[in-house]
LOKOLLUM-486330 format. One record per residue (C-alpha): x, y, z; residue in one letter. Coordinates in pm, 1 decimal. Layout:
# residues N
+----------+----------+----------+---+
:        x :        y :        z : r :
+----------+----------+----------+---+
:        X :        Y :        Z : A :
...
+----------+----------+----------+---+
# end
This chain:
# residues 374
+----------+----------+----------+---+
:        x :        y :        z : r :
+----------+----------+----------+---+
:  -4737.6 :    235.3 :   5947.3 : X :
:  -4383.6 :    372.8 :   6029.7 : X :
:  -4380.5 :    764.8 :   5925.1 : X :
:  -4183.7 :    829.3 :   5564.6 : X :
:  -4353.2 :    532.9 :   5411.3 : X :
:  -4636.1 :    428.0 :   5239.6 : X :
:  -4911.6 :    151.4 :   5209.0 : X :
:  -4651.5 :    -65.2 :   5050.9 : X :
:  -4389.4 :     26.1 :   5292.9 : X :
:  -4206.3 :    225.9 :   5024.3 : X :
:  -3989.0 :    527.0 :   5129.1 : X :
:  -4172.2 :    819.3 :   5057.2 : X :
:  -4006.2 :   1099.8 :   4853.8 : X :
:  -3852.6 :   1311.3 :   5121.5 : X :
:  -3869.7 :   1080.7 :   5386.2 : X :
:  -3623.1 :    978.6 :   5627.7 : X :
:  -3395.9 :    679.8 :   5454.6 : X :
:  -3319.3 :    603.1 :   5831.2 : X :
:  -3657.6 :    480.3 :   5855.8 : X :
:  -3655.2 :    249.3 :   5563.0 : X :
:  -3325.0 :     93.8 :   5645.1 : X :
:  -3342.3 :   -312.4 :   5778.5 : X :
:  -3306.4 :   -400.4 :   6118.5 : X :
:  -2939.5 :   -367.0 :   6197.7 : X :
:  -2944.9 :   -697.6 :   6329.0 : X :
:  -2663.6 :   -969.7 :   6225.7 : X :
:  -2987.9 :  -1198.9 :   6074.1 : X :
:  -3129.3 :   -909.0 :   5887.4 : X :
:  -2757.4 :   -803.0 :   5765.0 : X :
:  -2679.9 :  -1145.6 :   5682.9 : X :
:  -3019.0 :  -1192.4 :   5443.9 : X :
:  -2947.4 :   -887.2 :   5249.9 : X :
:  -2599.7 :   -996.9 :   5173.8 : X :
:  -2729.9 :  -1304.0 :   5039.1 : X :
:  -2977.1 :  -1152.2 :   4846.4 : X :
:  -2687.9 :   -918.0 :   4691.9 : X :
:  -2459.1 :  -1244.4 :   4642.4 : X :
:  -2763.2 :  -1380.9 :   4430.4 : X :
:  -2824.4 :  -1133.6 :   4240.8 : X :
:  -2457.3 :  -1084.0 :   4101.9 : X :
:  -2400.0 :  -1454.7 :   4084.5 : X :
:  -2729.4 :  -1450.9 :   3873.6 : X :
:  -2611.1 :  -1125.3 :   3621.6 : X :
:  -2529.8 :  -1215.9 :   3298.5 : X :
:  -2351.5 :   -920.6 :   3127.4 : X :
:  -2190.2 :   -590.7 :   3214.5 : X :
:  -2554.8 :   -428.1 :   3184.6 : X :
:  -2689.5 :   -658.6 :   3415.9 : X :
:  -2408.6 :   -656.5 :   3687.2 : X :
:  -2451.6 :   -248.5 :   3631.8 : X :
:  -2822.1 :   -292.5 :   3772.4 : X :
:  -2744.2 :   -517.6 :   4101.2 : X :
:  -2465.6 :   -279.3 :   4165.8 : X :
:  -2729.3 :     -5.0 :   4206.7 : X :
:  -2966.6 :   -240.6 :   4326.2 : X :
:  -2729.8 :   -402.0 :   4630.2 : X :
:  -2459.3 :   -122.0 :   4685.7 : X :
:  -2561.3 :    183.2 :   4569.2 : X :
:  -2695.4 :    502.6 :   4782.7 : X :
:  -3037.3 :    351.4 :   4807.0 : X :
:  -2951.6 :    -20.3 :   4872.0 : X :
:  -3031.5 :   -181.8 :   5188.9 : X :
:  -2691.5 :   -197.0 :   5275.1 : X :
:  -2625.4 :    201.4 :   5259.3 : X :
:  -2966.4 :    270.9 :   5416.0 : X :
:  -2835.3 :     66.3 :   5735.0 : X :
:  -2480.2 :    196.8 :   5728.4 : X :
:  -2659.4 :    539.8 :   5724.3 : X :
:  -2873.5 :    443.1 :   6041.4 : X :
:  -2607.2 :    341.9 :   6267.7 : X :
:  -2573.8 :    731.1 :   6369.5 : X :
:  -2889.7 :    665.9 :   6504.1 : X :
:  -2815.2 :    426.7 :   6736.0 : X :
:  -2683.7 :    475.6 :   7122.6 : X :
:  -2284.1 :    525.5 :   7194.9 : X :
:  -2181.9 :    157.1 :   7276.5 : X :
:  -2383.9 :     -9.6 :   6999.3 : X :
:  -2266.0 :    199.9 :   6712.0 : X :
:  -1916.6 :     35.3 :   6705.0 : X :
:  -2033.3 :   -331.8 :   6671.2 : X :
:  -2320.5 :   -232.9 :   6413.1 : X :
:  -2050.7 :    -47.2 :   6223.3 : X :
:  -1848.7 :   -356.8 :   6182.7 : X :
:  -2120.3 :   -570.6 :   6082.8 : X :
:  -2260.1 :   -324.6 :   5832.2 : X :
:  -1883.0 :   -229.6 :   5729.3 : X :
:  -1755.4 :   -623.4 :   5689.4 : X :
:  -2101.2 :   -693.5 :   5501.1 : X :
:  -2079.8 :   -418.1 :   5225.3 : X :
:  -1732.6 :   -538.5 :   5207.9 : X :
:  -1799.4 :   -900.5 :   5054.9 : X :
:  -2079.0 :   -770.2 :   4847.6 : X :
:  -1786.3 :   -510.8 :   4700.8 : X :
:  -1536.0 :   -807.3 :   4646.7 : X :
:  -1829.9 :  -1040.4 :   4484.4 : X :
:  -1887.5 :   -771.5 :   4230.0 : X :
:  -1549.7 :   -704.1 :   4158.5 : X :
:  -1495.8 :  -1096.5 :   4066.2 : X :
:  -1801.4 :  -1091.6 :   3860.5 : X :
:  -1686.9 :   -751.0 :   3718.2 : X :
:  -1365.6 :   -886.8 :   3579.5 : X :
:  -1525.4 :  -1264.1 :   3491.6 : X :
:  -1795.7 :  -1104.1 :   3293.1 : X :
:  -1509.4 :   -869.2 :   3133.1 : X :
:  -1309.6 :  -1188.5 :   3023.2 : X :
:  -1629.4 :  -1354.7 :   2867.3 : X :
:  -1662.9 :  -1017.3 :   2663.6 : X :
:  -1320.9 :   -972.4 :   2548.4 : X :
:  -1305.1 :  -1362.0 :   2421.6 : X :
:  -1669.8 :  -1318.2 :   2284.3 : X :
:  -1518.1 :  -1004.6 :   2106.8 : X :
:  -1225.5 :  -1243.9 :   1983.2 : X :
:  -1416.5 :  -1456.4 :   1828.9 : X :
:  -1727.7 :  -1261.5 :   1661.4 : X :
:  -1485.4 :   -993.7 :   1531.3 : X :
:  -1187.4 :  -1182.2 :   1401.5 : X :
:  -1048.8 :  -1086.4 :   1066.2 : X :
:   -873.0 :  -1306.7 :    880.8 : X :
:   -577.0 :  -1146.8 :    722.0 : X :
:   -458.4 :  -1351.6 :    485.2 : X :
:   -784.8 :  -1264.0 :    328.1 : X :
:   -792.6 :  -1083.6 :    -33.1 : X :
:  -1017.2 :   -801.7 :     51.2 : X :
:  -1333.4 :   -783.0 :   -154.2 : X :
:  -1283.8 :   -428.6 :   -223.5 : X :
:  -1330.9 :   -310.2 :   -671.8 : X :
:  -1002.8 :   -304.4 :   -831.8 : X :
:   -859.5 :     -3.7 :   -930.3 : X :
:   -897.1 :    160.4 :  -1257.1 : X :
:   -615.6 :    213.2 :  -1483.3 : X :
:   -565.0 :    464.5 :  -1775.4 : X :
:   -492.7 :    394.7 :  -2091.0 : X :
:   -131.4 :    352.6 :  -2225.1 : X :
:   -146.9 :    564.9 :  -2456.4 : X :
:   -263.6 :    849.4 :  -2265.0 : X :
:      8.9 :    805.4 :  -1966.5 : X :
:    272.5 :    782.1 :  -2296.9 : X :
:    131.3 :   1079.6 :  -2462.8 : X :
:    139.7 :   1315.9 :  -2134.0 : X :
:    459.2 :   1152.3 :  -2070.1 : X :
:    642.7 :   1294.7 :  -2370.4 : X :
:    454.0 :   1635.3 :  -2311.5 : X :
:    604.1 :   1652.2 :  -1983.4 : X :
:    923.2 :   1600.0 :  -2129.0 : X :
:    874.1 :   1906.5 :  -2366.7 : X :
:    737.2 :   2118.2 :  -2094.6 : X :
:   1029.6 :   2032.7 :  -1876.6 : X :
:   1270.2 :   2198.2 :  -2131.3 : X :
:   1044.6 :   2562.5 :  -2111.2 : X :
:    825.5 :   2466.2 :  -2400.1 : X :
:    483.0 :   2495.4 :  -2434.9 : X :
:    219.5 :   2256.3 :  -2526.2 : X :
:    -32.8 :   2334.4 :  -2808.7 : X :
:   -333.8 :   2187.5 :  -2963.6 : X :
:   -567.1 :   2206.8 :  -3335.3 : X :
:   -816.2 :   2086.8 :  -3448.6 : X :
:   -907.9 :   1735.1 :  -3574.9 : X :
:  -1067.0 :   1826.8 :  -3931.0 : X :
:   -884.0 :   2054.8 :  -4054.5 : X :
:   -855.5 :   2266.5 :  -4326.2 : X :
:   -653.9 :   2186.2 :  -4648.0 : X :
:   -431.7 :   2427.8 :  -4663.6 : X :
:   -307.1 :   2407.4 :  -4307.6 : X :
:   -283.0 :   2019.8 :  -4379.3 : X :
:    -63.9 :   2034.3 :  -4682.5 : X :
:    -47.3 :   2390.6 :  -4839.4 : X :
:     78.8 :   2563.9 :  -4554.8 : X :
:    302.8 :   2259.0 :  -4486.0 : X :
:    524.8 :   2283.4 :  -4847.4 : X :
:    314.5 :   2007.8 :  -5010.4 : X :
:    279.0 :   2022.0 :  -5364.1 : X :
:    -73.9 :   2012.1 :  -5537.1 : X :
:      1.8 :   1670.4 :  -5686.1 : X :
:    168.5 :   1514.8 :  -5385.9 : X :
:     82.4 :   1121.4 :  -5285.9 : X :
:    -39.7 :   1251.4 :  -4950.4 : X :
:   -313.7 :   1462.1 :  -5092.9 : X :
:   -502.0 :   1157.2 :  -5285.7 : X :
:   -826.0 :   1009.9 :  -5117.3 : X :
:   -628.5 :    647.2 :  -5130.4 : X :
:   -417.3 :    816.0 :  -4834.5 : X :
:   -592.4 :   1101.5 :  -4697.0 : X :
:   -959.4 :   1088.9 :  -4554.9 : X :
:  -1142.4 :   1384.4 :  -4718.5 : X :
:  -1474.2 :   1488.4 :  -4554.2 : X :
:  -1769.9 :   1523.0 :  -4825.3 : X :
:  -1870.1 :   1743.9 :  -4982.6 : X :
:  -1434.8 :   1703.3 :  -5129.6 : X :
:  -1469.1 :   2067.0 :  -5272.6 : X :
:  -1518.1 :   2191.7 :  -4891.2 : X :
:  -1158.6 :   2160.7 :  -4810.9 : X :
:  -1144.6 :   1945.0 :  -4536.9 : X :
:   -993.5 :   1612.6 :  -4408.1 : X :
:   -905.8 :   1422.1 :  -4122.5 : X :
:   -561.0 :   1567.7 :  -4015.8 : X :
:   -301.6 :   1332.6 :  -4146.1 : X :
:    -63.9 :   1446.4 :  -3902.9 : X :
:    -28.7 :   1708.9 :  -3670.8 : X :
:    184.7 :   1905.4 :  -3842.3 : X :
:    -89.0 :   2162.2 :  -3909.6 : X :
:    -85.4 :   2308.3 :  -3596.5 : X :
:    288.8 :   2441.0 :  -3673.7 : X :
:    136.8 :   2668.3 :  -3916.3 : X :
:   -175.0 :   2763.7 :  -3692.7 : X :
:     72.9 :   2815.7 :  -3437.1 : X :
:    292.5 :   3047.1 :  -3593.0 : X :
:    -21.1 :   3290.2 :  -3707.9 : X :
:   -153.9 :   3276.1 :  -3365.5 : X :
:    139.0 :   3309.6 :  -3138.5 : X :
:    428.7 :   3458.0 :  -3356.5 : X :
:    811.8 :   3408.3 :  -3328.8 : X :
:   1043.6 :   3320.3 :  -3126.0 : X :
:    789.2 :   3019.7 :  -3056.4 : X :
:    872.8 :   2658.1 :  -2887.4 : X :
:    578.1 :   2427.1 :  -2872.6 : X :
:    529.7 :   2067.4 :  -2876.6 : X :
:    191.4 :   1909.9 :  -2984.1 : X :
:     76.2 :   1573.2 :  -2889.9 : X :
:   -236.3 :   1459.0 :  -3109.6 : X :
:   -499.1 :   1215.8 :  -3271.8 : X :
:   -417.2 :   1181.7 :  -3648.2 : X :
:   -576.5 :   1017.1 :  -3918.5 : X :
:   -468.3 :    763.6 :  -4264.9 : X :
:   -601.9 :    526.0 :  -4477.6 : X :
:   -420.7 :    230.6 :  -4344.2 : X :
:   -552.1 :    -99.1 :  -4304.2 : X :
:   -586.3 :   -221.3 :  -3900.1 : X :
:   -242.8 :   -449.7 :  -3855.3 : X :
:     21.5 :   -555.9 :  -3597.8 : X :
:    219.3 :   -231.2 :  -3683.7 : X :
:    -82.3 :    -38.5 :  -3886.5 : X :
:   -400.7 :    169.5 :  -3768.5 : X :
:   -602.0 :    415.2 :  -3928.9 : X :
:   -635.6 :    614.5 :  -3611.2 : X :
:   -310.5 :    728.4 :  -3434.1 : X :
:   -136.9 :    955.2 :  -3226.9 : X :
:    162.3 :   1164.9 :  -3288.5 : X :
:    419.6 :   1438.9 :  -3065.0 : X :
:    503.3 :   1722.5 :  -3304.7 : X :
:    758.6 :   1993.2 :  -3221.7 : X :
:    838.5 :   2293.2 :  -3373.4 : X :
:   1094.3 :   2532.2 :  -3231.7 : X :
:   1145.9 :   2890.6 :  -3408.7 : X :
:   1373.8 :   3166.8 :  -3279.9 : X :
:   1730.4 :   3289.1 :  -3434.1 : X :
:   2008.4 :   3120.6 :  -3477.7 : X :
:   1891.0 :   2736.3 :  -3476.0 : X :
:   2089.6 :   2505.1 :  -3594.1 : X :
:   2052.7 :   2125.8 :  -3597.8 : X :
:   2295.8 :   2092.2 :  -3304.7 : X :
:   1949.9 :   2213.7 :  -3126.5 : X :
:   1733.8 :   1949.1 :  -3275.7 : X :
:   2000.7 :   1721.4 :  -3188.6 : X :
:   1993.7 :   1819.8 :  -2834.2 : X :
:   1632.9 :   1840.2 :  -2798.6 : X :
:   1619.3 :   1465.1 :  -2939.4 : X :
:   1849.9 :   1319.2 :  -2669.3 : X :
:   1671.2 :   1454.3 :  -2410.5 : X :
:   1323.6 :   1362.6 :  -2500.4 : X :
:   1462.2 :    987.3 :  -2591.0 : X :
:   1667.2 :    968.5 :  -2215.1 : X :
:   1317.4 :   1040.1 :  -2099.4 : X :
:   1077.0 :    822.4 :  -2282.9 : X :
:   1354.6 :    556.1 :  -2268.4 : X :
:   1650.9 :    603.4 :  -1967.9 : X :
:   1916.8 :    741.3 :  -1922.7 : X :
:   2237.2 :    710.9 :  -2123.1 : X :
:   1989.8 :    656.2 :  -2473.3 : X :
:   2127.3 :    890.4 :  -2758.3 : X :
:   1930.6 :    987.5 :  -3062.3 : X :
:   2097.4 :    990.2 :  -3454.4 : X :
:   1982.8 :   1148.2 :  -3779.2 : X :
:   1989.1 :   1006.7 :  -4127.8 : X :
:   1950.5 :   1189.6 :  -4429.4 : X :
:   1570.1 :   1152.1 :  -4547.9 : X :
:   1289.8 :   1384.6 :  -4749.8 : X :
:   1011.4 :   1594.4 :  -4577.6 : X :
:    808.7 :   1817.4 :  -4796.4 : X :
:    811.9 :   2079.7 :  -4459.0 : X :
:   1166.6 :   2102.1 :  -4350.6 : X :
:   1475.5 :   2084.1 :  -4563.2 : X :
:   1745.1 :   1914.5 :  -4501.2 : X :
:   1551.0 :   1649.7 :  -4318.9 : X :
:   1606.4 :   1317.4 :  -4127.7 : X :
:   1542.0 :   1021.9 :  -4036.0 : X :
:   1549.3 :   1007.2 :  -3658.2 : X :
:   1675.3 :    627.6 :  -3459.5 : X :
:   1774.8 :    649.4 :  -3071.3 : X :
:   1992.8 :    400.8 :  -2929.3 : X :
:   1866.4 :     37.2 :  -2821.2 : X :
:   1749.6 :     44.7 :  -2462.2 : X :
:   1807.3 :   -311.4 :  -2479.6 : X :
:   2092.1 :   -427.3 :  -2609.5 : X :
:   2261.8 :    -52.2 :  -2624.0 : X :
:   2419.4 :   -139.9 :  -2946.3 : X :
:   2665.9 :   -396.4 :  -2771.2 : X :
:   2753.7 :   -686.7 :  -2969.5 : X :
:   2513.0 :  -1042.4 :  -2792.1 : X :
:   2577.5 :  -1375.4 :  -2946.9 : X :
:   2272.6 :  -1349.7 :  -3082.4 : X :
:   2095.0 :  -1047.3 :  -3233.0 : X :
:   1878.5 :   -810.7 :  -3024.6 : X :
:   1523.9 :   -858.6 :  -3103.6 : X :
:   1432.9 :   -558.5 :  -3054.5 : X :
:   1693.6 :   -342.3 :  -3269.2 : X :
:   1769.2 :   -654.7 :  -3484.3 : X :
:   2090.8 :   -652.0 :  -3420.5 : X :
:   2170.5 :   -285.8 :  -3561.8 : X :
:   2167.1 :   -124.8 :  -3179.5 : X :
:   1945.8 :    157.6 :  -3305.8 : X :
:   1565.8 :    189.8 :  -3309.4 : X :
:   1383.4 :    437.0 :  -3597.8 : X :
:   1144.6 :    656.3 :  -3415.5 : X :
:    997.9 :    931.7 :  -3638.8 : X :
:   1157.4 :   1206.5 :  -3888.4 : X :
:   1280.6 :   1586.1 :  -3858.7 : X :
:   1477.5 :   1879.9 :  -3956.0 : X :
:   1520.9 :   2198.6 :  -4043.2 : X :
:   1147.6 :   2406.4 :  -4091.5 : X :
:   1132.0 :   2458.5 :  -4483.9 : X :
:   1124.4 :   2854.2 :  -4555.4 : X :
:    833.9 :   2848.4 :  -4773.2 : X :
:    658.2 :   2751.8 :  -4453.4 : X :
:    833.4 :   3019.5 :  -4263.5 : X :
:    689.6 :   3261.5 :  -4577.5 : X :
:    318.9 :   3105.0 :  -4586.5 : X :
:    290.8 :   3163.7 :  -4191.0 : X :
:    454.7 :   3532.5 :  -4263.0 : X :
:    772.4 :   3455.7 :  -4081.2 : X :
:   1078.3 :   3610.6 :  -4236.1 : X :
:   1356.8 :   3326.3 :  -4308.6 : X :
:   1625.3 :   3548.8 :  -4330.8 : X :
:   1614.5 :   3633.8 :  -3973.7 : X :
:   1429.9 :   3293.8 :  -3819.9 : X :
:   1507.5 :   2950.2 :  -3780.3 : X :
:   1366.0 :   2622.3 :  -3670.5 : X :
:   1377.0 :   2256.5 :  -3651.3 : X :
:   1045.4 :   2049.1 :  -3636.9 : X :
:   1047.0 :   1688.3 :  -3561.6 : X :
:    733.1 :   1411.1 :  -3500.8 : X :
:    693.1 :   1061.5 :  -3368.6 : X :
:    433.1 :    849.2 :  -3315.2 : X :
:    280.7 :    787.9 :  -2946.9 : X :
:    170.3 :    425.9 :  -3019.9 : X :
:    556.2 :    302.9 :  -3136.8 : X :
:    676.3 :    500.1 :  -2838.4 : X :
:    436.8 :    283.6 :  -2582.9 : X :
:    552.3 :    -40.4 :  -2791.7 : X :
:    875.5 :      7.7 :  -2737.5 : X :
:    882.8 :    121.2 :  -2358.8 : X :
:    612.1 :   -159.4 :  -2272.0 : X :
:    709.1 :   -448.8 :  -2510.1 : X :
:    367.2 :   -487.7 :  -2717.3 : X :
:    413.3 :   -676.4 :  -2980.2 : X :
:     73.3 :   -592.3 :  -3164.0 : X :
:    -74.4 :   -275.3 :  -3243.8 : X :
:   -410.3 :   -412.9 :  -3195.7 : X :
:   -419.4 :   -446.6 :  -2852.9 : X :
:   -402.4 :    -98.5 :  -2837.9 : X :
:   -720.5 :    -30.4 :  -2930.4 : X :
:   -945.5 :   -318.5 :  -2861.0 : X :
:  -1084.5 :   -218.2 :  -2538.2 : X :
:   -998.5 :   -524.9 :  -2292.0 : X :
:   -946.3 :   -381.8 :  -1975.0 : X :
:   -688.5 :   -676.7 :  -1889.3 : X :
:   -446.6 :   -513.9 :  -2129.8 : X :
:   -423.3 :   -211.2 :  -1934.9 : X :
:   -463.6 :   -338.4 :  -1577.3 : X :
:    -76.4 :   -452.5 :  -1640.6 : X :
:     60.5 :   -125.7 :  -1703.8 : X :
:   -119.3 :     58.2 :  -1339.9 : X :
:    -94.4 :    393.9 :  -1308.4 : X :
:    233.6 :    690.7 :  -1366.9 : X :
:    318.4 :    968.9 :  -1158.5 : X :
+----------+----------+----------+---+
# end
């Protein structure tokens, strides 16, 4: 048994790879080549090519253990071995590099195929959900307000009586203040309703925060109305009350115009017409300008205005100075204007909804139109 081997002619760990190299003979050369040629003519994949490489041309492989004997050998036989062993390890190189890039090609149009995507796909992804109208609308509006340096306030739902209509100017035998309007909550002698607008939370303001005083409230309110195209029992208003010295309407006015340009675009003007508020005297009627039409003659008349160029929106004027007195402000020295509109007319108008219902019924296709505000 040749030393550095053992019964199964093996090289031994730390034997001589010398010994275990083949017979540098052209025959001997000439089998293992084919043997190597085989092998990556026979590998299937990357993986497998990766294993014959080792196997056939790595620092173990027949091949290198012969190249490595040749320093072995006498003077004048070293430089014909060399070229055999050289030229063989050569075409076993090549023939893996053709298989390399062959098998390469097979992957990359195996890759094509199993992992195309077809674009014009919808992707099966959830769609997005979308808040409410009234919501966006509502913080919309407040973000108006805030814009001009006011301040956004809040109160509570049932509220008291007094800070619903005492507080507010309204006289003990006022319409408002019957249960065929207002919704009292039992036992009636408790004092409470369901807000009927927000209006209270001027007065709560006012003892909380004091004078000079600019907020804007935006709110859930509550009436007896019957559920309609233009009626609900449940709404939502925008109140604003603005108290400092020296008010004048000339500030309402310019306060309206700004929060209509918003809610509605640029170039939309608001106007007042005389009306009757218990809370602020004088009072108005508020319209803005048609966003539609813009109060240009058409040949035939704007549905949305009707023809008369101006929308009506909600009321306002002056604050009253018995509310100024029940909130302990002194009217001699402090002014303010106060003004309210409703949320759902607003998000009619801007969106073109026809019917208050759909406002409230809960079909998420309604609001998947509108998407989402920044």
């Amino acid at each position: 048994m040749p030393a550095g081997t053992d019964e199964g002619g093996s090289p031994r760990e730390g034997g001589d790879p010398a010994s275990s190299a083949p017979a540098l003979t052209e025959e001997s050369i000439e089998a293992h080549v084919a043997q190597a040629l085989e092998a990556i003519a026979r590998a299937g994949d990357l993986d497998g090519l990766k294993e014959v490489r080792l196997a056939h041309a790595g620092d173990r492989s027949p091949l290198a253990l012969a190249n490595r004997a040749i320093g072995g050998l006498p003077g004048p036989e070293k430089a014909a071995a060399g070229k055999l062993v050289g030229q063989a390890r050569g075409r076993v190189n090549q023939a893996l590099g053709r298989r390399q890039q062959e098998l390469e090609a097979e992957r990359d149009e195996r890759i094509l195929v199993e992992e195309a995507m077809d674009l014009t796909v919808a992707p099966g992804r959830r769609p997005l959900g979308r808040r409410h109208v009234l919501t966006v609308t509502a913080e919309r509006m407040a973000d108006a307000m805030v814009g001009m340096g006011w301040e956004i306030a809040e109160g509570p739902q049932v509220e008291a009586e007094w800070f619903n209509f005492d507080a507010l100017n309204f006289d003990k035998d006022h319409p408002a203040r019957q249960m065929q309007d207002t919704f009292f909550v039992e036992p009636a002698k408790a004092g409470l309703v369901l807000r009927t607008h927000t209006s209270p939370v001027q007065a709560r303001s006012l003892l909380e925060r004091g004078v000079p005083l600019y907020v804007a409230v935006p709110g859930k309110t509550f009436r007896t109305d019957e559920l309609d195209a233009t009626h609900t029992p449940v709404f939502h208003q925008l109140e604003g009350l603005a108290i400092d010295e020296g008010l004048t309407m000339a500030h309402l006015k310019g306060t309206l115009d700004r929060l209509a340009e918003a809610m509605f675009g640029a170039g939309i003007v608001s106007r007042l017409r005389p009306a009757y508020f218990p809370f602020t005297e004088p009072s108005a009627e508020m319209d803005f300008r048609c966003f539609v039409c813009r109060g240009e003659p058409t040949a035939t008349p704007c549905r949305t205005c009707g023809g008369t160029g101006w929308i009506e929106w909600g009321g306002c004027g002056m604050v009253h100075h018995n509310v100024l007195r029940a909130c302990g402000v002194d009217p001699e020295r402090y002014q303010g204007f106060a003004f309210g509109m409703g949320v759902e007319r607003t998000a009619m108008f801007r969106h073109g909804i026809a019917d208050m219902r759909e406002l409230i019924e809960g079909d998420v296709r309604f609001n998947a139109q509108f998407g989402m505000e920044i």
